[in-house]
PAKEGU-415189 format. One record per atom (N, C-alpha, C): residue in three letters; x, y, z; atom name; residue number from 1. Coordinates in steps of 0.001 Angstrom, whole numbers. Atoms other than C-alpha are relative to their C-alpha. Layout:
% PAKEGU-415189
r nuvo = Ala | px = X | py = Y | pz = Z | votor = CA | kolkol = NUM $
...
This chain:
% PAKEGU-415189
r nuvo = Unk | px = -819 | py = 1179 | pz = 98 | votor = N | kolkol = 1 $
r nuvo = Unk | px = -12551 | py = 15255 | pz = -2744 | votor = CA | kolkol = 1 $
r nuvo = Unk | px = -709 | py = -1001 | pz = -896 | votor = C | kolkol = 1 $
r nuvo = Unk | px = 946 | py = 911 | pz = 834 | votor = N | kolkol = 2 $
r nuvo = Unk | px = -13238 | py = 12419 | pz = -5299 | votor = CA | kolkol = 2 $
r nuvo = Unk | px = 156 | py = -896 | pz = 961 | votor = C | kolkol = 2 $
r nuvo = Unk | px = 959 | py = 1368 | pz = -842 | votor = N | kolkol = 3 $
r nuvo = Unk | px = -15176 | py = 9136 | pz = -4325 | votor = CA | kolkol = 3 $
r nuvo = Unk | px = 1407 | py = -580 | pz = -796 | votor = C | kolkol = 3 $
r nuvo = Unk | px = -1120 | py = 1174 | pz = 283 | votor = N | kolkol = 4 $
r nuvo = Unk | px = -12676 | py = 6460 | pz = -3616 | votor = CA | kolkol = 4 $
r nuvo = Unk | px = -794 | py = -1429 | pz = -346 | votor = C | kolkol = 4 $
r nuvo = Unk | px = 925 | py = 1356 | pz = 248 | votor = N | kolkol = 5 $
r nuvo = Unk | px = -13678 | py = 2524 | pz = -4727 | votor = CA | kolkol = 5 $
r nuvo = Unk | px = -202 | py = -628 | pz = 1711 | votor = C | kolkol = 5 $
r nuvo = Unk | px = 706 | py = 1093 | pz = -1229 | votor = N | kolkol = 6 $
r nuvo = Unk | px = -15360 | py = 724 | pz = -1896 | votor = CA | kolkol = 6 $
r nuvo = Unk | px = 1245 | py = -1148 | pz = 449 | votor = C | kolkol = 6 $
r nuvo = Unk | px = -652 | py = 883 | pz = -968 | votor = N | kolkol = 7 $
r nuvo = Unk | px = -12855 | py = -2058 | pz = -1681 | votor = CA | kolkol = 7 $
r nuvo = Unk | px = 1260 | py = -479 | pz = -1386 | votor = C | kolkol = 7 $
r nuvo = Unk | px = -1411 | py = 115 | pz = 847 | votor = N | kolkol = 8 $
r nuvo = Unk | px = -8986 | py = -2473 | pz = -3550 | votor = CA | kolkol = 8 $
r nuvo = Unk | px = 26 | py = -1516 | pz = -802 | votor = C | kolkol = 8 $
r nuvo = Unk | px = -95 | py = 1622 | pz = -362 | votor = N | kolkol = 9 $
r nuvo = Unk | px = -9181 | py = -6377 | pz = -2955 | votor = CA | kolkol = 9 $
r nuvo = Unk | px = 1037 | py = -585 | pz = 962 | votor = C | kolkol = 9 $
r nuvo = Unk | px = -1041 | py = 217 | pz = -802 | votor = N | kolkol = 10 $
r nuvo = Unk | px = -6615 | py = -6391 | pz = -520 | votor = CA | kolkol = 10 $
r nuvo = Unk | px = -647 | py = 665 | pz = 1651 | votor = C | kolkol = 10 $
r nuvo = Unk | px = 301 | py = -628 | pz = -1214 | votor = N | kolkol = 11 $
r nuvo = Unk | px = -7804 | py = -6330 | pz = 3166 | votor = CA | kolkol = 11 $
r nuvo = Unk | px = 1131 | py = 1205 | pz = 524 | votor = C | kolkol = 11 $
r nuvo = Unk | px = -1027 | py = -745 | pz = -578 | votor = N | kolkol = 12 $
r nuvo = Unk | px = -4175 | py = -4337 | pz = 4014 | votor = CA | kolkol = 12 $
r nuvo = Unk | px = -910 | py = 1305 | pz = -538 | votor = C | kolkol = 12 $
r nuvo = Unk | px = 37 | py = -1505 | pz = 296 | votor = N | kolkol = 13 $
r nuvo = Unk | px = -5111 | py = -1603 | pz = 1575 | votor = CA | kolkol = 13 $
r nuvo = Unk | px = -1501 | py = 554 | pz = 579 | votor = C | kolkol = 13 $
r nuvo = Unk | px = 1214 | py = -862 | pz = -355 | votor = N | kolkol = 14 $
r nuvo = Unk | px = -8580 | py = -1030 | pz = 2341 | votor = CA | kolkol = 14 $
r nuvo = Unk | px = -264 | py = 259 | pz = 1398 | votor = C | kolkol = 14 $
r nuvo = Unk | px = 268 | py = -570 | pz = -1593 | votor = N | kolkol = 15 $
r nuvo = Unk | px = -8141 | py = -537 | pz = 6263 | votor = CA | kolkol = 15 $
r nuvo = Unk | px = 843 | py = 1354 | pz = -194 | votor = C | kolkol = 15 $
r nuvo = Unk | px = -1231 | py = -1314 | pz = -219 | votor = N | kolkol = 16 $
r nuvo = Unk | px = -5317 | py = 1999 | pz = 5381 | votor = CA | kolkol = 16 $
r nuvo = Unk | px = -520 | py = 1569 | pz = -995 | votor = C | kolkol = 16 $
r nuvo = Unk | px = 870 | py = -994 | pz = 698 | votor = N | kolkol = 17 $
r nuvo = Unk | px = -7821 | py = 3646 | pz = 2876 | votor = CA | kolkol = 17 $
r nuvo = Unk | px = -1125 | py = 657 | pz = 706 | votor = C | kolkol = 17 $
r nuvo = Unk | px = 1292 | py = -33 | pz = -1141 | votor = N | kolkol = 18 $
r nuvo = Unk | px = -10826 | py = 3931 | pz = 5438 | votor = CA | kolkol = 18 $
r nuvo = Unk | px = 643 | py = 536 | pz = 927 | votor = C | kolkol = 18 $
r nuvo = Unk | px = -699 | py = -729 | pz = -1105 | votor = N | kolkol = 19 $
r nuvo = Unk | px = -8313 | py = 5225 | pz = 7581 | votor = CA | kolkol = 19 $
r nuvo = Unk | px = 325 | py = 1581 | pz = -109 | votor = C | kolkol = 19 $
r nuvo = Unk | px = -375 | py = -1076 | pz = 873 | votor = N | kolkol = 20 $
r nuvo = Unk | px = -7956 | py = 7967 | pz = 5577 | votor = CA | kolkol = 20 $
r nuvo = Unk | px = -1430 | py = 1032 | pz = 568 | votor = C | kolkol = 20 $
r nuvo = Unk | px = 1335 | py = -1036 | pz = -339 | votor = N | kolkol = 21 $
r nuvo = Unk | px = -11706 | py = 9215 | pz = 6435 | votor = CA | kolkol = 21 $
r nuvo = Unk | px = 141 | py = 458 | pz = 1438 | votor = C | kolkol = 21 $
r nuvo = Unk | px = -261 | py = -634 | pz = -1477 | votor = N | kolkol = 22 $
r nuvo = Unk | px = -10340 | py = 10486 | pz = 9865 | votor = CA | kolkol = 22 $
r nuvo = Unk | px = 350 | py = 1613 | pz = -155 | votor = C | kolkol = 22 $
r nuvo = Unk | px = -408 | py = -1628 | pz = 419 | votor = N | kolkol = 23 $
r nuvo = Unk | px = -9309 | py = 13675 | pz = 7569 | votor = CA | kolkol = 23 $
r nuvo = Unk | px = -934 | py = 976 | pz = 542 | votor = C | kolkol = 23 $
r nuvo = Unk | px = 929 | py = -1218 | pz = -375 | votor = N | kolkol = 24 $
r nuvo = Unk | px = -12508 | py = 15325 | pz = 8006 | votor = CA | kolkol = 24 $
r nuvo = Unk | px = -335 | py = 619 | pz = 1560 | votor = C | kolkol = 24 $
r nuvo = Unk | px = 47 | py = -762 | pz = -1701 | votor = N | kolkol = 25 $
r nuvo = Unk | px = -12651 | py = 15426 | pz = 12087 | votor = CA | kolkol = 25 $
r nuvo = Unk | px = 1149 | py = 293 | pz = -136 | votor = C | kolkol = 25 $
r nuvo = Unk | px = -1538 | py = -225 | pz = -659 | votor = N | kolkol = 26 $
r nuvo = Unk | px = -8833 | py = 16506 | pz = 12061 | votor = CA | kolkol = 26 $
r nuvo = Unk | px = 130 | py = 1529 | pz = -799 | votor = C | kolkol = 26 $
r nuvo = Unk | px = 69 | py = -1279 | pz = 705 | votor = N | kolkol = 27 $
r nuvo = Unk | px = -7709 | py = 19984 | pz = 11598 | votor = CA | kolkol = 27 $
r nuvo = Unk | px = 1124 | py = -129 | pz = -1289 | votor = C | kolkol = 27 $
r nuvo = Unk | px = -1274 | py = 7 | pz = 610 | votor = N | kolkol = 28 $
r nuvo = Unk | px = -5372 | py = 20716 | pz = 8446 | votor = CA | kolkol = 28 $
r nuvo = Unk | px = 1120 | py = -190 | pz = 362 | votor = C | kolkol = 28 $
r nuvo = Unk | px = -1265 | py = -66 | pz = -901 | votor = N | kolkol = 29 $
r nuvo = Unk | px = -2419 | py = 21151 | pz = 10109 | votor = CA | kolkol = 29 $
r nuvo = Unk | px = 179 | py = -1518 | pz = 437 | votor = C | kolkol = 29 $
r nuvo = Unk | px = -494 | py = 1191 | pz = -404 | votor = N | kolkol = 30 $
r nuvo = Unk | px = -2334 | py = 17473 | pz = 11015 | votor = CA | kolkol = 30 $
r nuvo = Unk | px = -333 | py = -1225 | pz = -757 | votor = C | kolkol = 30 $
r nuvo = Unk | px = 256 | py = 856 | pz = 1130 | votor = N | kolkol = 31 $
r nuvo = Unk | px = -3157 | py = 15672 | pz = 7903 | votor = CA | kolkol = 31 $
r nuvo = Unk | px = 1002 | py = -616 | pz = -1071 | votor = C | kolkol = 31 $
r nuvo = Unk | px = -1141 | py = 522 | pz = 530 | votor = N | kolkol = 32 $
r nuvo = Unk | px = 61 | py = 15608 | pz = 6718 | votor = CA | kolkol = 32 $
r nuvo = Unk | px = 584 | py = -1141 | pz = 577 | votor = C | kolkol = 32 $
r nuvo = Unk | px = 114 | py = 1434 | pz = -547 | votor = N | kolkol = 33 $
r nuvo = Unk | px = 645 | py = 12893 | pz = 9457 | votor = CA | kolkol = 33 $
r nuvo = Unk | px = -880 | py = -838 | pz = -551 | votor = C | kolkol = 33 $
r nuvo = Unk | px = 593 | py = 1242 | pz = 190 | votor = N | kolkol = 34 $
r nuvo = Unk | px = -1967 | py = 11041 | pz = 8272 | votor = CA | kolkol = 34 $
r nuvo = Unk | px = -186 | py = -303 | pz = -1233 | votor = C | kolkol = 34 $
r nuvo = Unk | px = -93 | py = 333 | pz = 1439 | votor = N | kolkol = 35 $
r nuvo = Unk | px = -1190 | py = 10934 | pz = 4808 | votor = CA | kolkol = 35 $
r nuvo = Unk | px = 1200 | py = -760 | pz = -12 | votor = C | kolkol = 35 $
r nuvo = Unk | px = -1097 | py = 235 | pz = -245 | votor = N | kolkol = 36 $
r nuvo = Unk | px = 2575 | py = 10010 | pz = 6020 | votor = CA | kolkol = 36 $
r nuvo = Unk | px = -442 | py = -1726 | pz = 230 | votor = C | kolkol = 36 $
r nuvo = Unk | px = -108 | py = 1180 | pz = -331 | votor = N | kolkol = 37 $
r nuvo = Unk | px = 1205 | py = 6995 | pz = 8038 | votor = CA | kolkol = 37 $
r nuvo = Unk | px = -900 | py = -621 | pz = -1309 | votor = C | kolkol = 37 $
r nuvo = Unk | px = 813 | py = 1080 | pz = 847 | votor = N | kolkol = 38 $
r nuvo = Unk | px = -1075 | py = 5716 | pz = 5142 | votor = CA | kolkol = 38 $
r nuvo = Unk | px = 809 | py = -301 | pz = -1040 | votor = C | kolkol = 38 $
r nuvo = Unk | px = -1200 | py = 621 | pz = 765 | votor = N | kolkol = 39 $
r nuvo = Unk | px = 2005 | py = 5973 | pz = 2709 | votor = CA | kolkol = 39 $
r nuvo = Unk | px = 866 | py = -1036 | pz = 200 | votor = C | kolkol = 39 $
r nuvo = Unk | px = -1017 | py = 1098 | pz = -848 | votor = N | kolkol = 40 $
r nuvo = Unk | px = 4158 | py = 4100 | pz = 5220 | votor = CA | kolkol = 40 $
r nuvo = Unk | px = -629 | py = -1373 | pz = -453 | votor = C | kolkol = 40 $
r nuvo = Unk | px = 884 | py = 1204 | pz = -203 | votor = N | kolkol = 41 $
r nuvo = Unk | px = 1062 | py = 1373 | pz = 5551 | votor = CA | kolkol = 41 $
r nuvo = Unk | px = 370 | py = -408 | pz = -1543 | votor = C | kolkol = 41 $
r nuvo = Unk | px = 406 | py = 470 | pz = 1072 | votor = N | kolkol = 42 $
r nuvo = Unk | px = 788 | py = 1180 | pz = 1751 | votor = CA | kolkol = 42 $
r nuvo = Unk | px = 1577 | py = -811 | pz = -449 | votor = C | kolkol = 42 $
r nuvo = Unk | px = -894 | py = 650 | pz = -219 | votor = N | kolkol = 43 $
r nuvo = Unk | px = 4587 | py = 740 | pz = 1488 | votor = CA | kolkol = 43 $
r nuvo = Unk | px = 262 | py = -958 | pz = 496 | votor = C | kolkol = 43 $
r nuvo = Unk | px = -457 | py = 937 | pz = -496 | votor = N | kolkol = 44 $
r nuvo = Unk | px = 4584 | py = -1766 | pz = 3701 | votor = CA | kolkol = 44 $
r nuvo = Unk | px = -779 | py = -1381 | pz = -753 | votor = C | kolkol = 44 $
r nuvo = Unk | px = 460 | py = 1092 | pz = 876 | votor = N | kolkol = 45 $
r nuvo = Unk | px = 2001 | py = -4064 | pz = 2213 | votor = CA | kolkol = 45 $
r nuvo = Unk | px = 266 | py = -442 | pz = -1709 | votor = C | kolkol = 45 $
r nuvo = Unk | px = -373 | py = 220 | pz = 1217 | votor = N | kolkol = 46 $
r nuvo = Unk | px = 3584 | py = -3432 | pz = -1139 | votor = CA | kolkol = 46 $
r nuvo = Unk | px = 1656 | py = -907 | pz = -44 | votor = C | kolkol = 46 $
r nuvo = Unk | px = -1382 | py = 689 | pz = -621 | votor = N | kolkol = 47 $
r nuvo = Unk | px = 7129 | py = -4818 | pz = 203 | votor = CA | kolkol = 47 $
r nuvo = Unk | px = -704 | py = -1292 | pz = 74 | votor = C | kolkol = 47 $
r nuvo = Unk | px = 391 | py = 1143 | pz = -324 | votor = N | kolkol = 48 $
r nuvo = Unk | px = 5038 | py = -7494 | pz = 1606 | votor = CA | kolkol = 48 $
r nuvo = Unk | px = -756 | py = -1316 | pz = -1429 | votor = C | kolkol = 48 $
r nuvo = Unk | px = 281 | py = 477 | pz = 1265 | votor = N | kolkol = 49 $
r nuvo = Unk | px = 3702 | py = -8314 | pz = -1866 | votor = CA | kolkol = 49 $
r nuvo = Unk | px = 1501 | py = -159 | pz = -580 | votor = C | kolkol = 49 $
r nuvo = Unk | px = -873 | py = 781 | pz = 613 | votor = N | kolkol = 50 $
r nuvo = Unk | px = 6600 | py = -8787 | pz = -3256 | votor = CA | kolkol = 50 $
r nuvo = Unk | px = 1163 | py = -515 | pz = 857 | votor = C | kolkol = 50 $
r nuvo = Unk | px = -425 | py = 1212 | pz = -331 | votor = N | kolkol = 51 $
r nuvo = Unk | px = 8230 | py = -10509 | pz = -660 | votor = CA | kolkol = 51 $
r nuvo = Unk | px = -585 | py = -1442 | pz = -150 | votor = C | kolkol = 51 $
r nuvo = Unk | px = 569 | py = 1484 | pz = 474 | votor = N | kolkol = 52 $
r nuvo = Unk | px = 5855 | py = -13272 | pz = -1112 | votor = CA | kolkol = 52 $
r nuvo = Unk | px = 256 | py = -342 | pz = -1406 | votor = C | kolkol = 52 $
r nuvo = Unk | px = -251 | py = 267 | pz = 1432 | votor = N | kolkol = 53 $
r nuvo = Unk | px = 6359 | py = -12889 | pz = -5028 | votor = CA | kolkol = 53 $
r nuvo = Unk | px = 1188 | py = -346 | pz = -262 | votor = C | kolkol = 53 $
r nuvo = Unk | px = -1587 | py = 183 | pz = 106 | votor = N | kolkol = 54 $
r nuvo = Unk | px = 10308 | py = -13622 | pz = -4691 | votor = CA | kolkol = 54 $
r nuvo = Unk | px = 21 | py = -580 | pz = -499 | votor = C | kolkol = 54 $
r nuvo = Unk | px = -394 | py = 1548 | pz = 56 | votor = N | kolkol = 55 $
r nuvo = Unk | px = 10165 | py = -17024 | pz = -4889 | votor = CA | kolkol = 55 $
r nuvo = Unk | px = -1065 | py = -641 | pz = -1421 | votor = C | kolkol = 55 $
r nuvo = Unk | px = 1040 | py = 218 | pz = 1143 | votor = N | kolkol = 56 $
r nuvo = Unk | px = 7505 | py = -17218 | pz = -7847 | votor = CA | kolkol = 56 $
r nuvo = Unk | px = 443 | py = 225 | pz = -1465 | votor = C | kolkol = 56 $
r nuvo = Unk | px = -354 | py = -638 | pz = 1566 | votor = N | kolkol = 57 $
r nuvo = Unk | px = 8322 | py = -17095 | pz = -11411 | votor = CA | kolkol = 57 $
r nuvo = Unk | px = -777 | py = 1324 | pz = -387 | votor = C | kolkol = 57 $
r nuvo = Unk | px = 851 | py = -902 | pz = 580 | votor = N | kolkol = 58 $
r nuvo = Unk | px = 7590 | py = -13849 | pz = -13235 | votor = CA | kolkol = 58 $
r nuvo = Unk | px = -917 | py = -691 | pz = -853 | votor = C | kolkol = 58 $
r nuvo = Unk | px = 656 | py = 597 | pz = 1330 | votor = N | kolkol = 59 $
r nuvo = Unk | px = 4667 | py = -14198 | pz = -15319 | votor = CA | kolkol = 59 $
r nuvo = Unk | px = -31 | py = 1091 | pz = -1068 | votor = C | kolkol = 59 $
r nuvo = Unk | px = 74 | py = -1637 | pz = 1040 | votor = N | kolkol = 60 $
r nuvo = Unk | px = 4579 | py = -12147 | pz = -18728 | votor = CA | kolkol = 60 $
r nuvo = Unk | px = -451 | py = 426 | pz = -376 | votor = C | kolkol = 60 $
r nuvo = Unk | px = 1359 | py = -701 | pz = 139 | votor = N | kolkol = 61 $
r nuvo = Unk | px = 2802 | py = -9553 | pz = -19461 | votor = CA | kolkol = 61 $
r nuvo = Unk | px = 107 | py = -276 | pz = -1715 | votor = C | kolkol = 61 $
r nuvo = Unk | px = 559 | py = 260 | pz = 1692 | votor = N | kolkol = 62 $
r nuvo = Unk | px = 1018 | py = -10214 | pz = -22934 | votor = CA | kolkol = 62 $
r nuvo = Unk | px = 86 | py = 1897 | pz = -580 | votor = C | kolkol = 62 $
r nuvo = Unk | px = -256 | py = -1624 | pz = 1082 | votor = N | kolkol = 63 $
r nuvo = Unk | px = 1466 | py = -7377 | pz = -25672 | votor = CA | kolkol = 63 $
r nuvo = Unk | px = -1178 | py = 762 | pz = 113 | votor = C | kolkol = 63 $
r nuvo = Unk | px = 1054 | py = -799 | pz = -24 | votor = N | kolkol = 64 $
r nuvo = Unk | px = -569 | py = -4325 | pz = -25938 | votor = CA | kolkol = 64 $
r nuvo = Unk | px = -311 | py = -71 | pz = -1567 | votor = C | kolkol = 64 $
r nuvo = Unk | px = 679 | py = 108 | pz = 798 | votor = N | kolkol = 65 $
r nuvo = Unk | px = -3233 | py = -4686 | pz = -28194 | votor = CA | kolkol = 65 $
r nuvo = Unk | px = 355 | py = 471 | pz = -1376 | votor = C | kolkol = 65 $
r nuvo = Unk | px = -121 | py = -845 | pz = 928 | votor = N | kolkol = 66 $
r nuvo = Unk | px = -2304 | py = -3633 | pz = -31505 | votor = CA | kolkol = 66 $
r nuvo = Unk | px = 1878 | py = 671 | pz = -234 | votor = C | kolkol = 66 $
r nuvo = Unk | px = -1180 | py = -684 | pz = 49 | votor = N | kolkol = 67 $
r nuvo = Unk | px = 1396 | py = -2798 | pz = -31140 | votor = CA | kolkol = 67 $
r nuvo = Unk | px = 743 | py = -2031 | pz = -645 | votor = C | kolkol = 67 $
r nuvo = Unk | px = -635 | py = 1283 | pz = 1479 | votor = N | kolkol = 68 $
r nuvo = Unk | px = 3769 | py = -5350 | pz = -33455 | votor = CA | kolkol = 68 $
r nuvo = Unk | px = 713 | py = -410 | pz = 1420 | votor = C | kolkol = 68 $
């Protein structure tokens, strides 16, 4: 498995990432649950991001380097 980063910047994601290291005591067979609930989790704090962003103006993304 590759090395994940230490910390996202988001307390939500990084409990739901650390949660993730429960794979290795669990047998196969039941990892698909716990990939399910960490999708759910991530979903949810991503909803939750942009419910707070509703009400905010977009801001715009600046051009990529080099493109007209």
């Amino acid at each position: 498995m590759s090395e994940l980063p230490e910390q996202s910047g988001d307390a939500r994601v990084d409990a739901i990432v650390a949660g993730l290291a429960r794979l290795g005591e669990l047998p196969v067979s039941e990892h698909v649950a716990v990939f399910e609930e960490a999708f759910s989790g991530l979903e949810s704090a991503l909803a939750a991001v942009d419910e707070q962003d509703a009400g905010r103006p977009a801001v715009p993304v600046p051009p990529a380097v080099g493109r007209p």
